[in-house]
ROSEDO-69110 format. One record per residue (C-alpha): residue number from 1; residue in three letters; x negated, y, z. Coordinates in Angstrom, 1 decimal, decimal comma, padded with zeros to 4 digits. Example, Ala and Ser with C-alpha at 12.3 -4.5 7.8 and 13.67 -1.06 7.14 Angstrom:
REM residues 2
1 ALA -012,3 -004,5 007,8
2 SER -013,7 -001,1 007,1
//
This chain:
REM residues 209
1 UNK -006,0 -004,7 -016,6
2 UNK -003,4 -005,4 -019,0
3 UNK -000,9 -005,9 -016,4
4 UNK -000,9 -002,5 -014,7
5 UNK -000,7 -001,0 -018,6
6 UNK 002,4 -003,2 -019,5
7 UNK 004,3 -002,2 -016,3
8 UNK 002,9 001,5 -016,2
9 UNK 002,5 002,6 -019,5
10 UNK 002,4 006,2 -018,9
11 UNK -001,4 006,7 -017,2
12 UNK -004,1 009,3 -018,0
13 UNK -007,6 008,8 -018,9
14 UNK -008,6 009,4 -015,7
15 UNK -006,4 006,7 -014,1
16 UNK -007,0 003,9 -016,6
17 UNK -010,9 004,2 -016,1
18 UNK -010,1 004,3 -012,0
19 UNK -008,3 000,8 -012,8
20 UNK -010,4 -000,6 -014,9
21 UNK -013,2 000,1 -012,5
22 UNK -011,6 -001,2 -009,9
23 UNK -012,6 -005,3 -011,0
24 UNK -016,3 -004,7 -010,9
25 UNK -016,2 -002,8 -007,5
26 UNK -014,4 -005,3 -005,8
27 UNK -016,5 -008,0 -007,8
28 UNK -019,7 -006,5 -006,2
29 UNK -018,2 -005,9 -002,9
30 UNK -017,2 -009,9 -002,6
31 UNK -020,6 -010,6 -003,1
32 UNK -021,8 -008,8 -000,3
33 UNK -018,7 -009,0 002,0
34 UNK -015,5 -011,4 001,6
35 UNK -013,2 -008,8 001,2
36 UNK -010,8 -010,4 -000,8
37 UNK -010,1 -014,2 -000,7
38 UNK -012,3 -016,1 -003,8
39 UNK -009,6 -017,9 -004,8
40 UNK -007,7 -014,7 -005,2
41 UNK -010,6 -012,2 -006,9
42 UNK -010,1 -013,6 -010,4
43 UNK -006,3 -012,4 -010,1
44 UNK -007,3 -009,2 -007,7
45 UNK -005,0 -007,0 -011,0
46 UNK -001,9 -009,2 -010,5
47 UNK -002,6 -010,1 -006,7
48 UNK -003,8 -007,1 -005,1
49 UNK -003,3 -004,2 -007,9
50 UNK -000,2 -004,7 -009,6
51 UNK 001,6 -006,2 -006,0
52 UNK 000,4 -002,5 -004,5
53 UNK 002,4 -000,7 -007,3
54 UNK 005,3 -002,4 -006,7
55 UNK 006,2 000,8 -004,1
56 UNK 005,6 002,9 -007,2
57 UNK 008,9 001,3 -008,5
58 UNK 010,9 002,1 -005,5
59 UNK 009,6 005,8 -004,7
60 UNK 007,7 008,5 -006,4
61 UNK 005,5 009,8 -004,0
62 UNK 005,8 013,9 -004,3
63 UNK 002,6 016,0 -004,6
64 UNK 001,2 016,8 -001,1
65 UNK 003,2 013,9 000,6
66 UNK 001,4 011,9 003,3
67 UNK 001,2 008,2 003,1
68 UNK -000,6 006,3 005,9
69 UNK -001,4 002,7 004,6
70 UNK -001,9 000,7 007,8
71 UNK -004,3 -002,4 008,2
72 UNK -005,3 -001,7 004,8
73 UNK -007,9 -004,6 004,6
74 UNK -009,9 -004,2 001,3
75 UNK -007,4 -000,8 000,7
76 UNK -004,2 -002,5 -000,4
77 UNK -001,8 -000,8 -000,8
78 UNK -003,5 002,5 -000,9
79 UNK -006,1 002,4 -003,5
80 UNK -003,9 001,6 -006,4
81 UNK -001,1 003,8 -004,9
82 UNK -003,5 007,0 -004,4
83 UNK -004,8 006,1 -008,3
84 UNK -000,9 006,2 -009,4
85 UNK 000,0 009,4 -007,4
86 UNK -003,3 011,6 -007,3
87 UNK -001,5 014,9 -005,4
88 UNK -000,2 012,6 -002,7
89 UNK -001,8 012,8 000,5
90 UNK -003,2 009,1 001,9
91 UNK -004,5 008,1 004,8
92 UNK -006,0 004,8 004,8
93 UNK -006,9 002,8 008,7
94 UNK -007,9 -000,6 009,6
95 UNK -009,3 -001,8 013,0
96 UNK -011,9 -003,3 011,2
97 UNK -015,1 -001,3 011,1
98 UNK -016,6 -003,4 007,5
99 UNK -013,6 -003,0 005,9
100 UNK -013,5 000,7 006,1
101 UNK -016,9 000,8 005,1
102 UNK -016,1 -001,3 001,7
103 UNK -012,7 001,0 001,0
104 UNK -014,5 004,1 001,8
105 UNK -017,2 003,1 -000,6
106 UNK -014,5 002,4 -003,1
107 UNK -012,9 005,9 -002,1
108 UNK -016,4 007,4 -003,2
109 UNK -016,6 005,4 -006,4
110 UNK -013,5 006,7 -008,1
111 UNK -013,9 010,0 -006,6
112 UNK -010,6 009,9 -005,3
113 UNK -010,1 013,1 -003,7
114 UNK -006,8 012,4 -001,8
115 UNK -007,6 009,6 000,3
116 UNK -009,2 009,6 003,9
117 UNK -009,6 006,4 005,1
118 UNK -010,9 005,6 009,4
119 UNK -011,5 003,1 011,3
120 UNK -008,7 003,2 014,0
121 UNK -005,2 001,4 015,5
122 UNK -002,0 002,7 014,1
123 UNK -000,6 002,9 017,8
124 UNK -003,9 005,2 018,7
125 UNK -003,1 008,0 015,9
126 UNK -002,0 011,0 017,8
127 UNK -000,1 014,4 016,5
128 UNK 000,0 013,3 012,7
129 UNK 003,1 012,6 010,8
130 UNK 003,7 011,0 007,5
131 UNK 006,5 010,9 005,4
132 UNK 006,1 007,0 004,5
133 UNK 003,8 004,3 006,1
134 UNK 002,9 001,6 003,8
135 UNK 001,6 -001,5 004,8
136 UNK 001,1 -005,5 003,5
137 UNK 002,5 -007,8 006,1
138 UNK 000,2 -006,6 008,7
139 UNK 002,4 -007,9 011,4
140 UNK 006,1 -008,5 012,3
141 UNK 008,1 -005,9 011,6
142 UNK 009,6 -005,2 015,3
143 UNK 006,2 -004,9 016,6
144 UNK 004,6 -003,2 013,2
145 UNK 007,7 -000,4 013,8
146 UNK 006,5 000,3 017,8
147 UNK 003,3 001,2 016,0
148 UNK 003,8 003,7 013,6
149 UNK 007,8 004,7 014,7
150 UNK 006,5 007,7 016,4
151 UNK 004,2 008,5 013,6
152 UNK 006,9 009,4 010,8
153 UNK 008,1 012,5 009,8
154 UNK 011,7 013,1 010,0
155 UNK 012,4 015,9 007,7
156 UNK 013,2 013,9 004,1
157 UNK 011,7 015,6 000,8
158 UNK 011,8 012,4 -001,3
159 UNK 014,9 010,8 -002,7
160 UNK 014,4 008,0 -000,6
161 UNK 014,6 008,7 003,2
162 UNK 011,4 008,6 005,3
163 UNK 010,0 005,4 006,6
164 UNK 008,2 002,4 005,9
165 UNK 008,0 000,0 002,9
166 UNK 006,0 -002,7 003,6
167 UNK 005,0 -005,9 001,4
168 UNK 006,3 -009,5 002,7
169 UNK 007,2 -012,4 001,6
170 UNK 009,6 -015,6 002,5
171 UNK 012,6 -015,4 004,6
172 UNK 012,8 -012,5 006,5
173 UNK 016,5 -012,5 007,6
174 UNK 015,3 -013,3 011,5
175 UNK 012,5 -011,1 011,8
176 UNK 014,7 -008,0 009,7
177 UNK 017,7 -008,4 011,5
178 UNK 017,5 -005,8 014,2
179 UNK 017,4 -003,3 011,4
180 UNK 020,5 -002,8 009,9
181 UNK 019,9 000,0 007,3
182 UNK 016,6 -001,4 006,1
183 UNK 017,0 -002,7 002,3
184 UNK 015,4 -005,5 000,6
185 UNK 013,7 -005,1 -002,8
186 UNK 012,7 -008,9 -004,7
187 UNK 009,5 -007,5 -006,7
188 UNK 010,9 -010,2 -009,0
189 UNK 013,3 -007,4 -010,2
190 UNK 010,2 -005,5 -011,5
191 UNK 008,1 -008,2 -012,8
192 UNK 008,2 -011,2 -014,5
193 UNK 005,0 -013,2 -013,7
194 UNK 005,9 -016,6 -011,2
195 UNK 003,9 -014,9 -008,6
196 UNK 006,5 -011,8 -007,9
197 UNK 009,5 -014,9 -006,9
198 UNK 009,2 -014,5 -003,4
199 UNK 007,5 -011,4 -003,0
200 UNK 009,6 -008,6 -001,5
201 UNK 009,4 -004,7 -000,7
202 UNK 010,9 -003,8 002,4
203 UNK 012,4 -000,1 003,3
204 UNK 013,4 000,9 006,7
205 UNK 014,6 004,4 006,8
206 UNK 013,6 006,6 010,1
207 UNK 017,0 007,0 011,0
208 UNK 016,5 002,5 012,4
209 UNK 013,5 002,6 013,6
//
């Protein structure tokens, strides 16, 4: 927990308790269902958590935006994100049916009153737009973009134009190199721990998709 208050120091009540809470919820959901790795649940705030908020560095998410975090697994990126930016809109999906059961449980927990989350394919969601799509290395990005490309909403209202931002890692210069406005964020920029070294934020504006 005391990585998300060094990094963010300007959280209310109500969001430092959400946090907090968030290590024995996913604690008691590992014991039922391997939602996170085991390896990786004793570093789920610097891991899962503090990775997720690395978006938070790039964008501010306005108040009644829509996010759709796609293949969210155990609710990453969204959970922490919807936490962070409690008047933005986010819609949560994975194709997996016990996944959405553990993040909608999570959902219920923290009473978080701006999050939907459904079981269902990015390429099935029909007549919604969003003004970013969020997503941790689901997939490669060419394929991740035929998706959701149909799915964003055009008309800007942030400082940063419409699109994705996705979580990777490694080289990317093959798989990113169709899209030539995208930019490249190293996480490493935003925090100091060994883990963030190859960790990246990617943005890829509507206008290249």
């Amino acid at each position: 927990m005391h990585l998300i208050l060094e990094n963010f120091s300007n959280l209310s009540i109500t969001q430092k308790k959400q946090f907090e809470l968030l290590g024995s919820l996913y604690n008691d959901w590992n014991n039922k269902i391997n939602v996170i790795s085991r390896r990786d649940l004793d570093f789920l705030y610097l891991k899962h958590i503090l990775h997720s908020l690395s978006i938070a560095k790039v964008v501010k998410f306005k108040a009644e935006a829509h996010v759709l975090d796609v293949g969210t697994g155990g609710g990453f990126p969204g959970i922490p994100l919807a936490i962070f930016f409690p008047k933005t809109n986010f819609h949560l999906i994975d194709s997996i049916g016990k996944k959405i059961k553990v993040v909608d449980s999570i959902v219920n927990e923290l009473k978080l009153e701006n999050v939907t989350c459904e079981q269902i394919r990015a390429e099935n969601i029909i007549n919604k737009k969003y003004d970013f799509v969020v997503s941790r290395a689901v997939t490669r990005m060419p394929v991740f973009v035929k998706w959701i490309k149909k799915s964003i909403n055009t008309q800007n209202v942030h400082n940063l134009e419409n699109g994705i931002l996705c979580l990777k890692g490694g080289d990317l210069e093959n798989e990113l190199k169709s899209f030539q406005k995208k930019t490249t964020y190293n996480l490493s920029d935003f925090f100091e721990d060994p883990f963030f070294e190859t960790k990246k934020l990617v943005h890829i504006p509507h206008k290249s998709l």
